[in-house]
N, C-alpha and C positions, 0 to 999 in steps of 0.2 A: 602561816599556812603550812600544812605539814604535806608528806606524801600522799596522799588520798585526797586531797583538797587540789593536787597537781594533776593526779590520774582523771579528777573527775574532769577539768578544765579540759585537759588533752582528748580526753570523750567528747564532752561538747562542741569541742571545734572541730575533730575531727568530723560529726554528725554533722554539722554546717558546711563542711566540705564537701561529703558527698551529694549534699541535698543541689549544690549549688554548680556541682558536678553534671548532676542528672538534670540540670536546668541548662549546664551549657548544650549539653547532646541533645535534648528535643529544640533547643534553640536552633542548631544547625541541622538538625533534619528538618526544619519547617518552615514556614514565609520567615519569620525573624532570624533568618542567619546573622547578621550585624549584632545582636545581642549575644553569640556565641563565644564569642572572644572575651568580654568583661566578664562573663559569669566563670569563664575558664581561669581566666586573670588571678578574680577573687578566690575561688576553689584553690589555688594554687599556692596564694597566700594562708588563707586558714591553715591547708596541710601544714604547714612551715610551722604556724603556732602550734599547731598540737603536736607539730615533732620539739618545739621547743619547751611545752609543758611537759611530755615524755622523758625528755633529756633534765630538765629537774628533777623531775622526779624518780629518776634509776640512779641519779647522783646522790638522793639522801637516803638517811636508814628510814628506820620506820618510827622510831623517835626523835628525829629532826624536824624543825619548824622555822619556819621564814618569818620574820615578823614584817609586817607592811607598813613599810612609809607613810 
């Protein structure tokens, strides 16, 4: 995997984050409060991933490649 195969990853999570974001806030504005907390949880996790594809990916050049197990 090279840097751009890392940027994209950290995009994608990060979009799962927000999405999951904005699913804990209408959660807790609406009858399912109890559902506000996990969806915050999860959103909080993904952020973490796409700070850890980030963090790959500012550490290589642009012609570095990860080969996958």
């Amino acid at each position: 995997m090279n840097r751009q195969h890392y940027l994209t990853l950290a995009d994608a999570a990060l979009t799962r984050a927000a999405a999951l974001a904005r699913e804990a806030e209408s959660a807790a504005k609406g009858d399912a409060r109890h559902k506000a907390e996990p969806f915050a949880a999860v959103s909080a996790a993904w952020s973490d991933i796409a700070r850890s594809h980030a963090a790959i990916a500012q550490a290589m050049t642009d012609d570095d490649t990860i080969s996958e197990a």
